[in-house]
N, C-alpha and C positions, 0 to 999 in steps of 0.2 A: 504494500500500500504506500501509494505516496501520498503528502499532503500538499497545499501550496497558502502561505497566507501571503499578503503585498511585500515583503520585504525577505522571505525564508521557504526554504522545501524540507520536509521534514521526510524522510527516507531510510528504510532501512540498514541499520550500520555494513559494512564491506571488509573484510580483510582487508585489503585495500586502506582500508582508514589507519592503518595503526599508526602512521608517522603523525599524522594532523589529529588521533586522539592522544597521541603520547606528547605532542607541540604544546597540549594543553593542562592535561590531568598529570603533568612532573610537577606542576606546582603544588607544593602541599597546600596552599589556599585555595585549590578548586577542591579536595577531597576531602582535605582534615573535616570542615564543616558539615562535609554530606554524611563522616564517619567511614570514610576510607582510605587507606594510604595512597600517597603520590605514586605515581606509575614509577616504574625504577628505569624500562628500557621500553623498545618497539614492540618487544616479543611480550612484554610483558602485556600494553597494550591491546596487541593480538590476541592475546591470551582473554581477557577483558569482554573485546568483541565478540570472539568466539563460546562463551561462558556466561555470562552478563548482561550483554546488551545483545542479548537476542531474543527478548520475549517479542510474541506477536504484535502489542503493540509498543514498542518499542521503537525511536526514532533518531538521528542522527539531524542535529540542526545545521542547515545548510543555508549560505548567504546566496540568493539568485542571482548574484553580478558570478559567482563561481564556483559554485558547488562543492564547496568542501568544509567539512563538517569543521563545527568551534564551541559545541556542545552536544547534550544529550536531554533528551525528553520521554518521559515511556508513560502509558497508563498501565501500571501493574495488578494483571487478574486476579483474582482469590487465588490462585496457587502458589502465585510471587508474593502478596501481599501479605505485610503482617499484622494489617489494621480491618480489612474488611470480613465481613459474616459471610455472605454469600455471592451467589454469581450475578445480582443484580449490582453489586459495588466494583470499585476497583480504585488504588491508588495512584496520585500522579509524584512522579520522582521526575528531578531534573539537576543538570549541574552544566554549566559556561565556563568557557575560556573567557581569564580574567581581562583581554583588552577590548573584550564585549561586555563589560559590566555597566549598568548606567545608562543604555539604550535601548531597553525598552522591548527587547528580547526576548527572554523568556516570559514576559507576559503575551505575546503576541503570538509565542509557538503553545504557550498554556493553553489559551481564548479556542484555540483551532483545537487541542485536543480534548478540554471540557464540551466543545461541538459534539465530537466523537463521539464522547463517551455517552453523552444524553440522544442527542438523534441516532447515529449511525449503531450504536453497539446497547440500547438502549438500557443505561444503567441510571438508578435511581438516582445514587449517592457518589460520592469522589471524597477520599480522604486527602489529605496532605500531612504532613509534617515538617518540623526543623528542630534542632536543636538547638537549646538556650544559647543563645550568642551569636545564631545565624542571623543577624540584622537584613541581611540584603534577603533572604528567604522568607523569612517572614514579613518584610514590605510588599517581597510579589507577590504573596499569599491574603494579603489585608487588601492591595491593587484588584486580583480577581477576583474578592467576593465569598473570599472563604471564612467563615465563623469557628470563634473559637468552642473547640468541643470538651477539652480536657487536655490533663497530662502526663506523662509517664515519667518516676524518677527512677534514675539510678537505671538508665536501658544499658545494656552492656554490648558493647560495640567488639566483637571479635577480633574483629579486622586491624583494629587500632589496639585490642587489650585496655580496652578504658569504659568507664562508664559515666553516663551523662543523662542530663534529664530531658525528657521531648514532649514541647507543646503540640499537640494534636488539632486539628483544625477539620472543617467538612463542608462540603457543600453538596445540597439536596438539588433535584432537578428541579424543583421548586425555586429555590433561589436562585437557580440559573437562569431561570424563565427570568425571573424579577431584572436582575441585572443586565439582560440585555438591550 
């Protein structure tokens, strides 16, 4: 599935990608925040793509002046998900390359996959989260119209060996309706 909104193509990640995902995710301030380590190499990248960012709705953000990825966006199913009940939900996860921060980006590739999720894949609900400290995730999250639903303390992040607490956030097709 491809998407398209005025400024991005949202496209399934490629092998291919691993130079332009690992351009972005070495920096430990794209992943520390999301809860996962900075990529070490290309392969590890690869590694990533091929593991990771392959769920069905799962997307690679792409700038339409050149198609090549500078983030990631996915609506994760009840299977990936560790927020939703059933197959009527699903959660959005997302993370940017840091010299696209500020413009307006992930809310734009968000907008097109909350569409998704309500029309095309007809899901009731959409969770989100961030963890205390992600400022810029939680302004996208307040930007799209997401309500605070609760919070988790003390999540234990494997990946990192740490533990942190996460604001939980939702939005119903109902308020989606509302905000558009």
């Amino acid at each position: 599935m491809i998407l398209n909104t005025e400024r991005l193509v949202l496209r399934p990640w490629e092998e291919a990608d691993a130079e332009e995902c690992f351009k972005y995710a070495v920096d430990p301030e794209i992943g520390s925040p999301c809860g996962w380590p900075a990529h070490t190499s290309v392969e590890d990248s690869r590694n990533v793509i091929k593991n990771v960012l392959n769920g069905p709705e799962c997307y690679a953000i792409c700038l339409k002046e050149n198609g090549k990825p500078i983030g990631s966006i996915e609506l994760m199913l009840h299977e990936k998900s560790i927020k939703t009940q059933g197959d009527n939900e699903c959660e959005l996860g997302y993370w940017l390359g840091k010299p696209y921060w500020g413009k307006g980006i992930i809310p734009e590739a968000a907008k097109e996959l909350l569409r998704r999720a309500f029309e095309d894949l007809g899901k009731e609900k959409v969770w989100c989260g961030y963890y205390e400290g992600n400022e810029k995730s939680k302004r996208v999250q307040e930007k799209l119209g997401f309500t605070y639903y609760g919070r988790d303390e003390n999540v234990h992040l494997s990946l990192l060996n740490e533990d942190r607490n996460m604001i939980i956030n939702l939005m119903t097709k109902e308020d989606w309706k509302r905000n558009l």
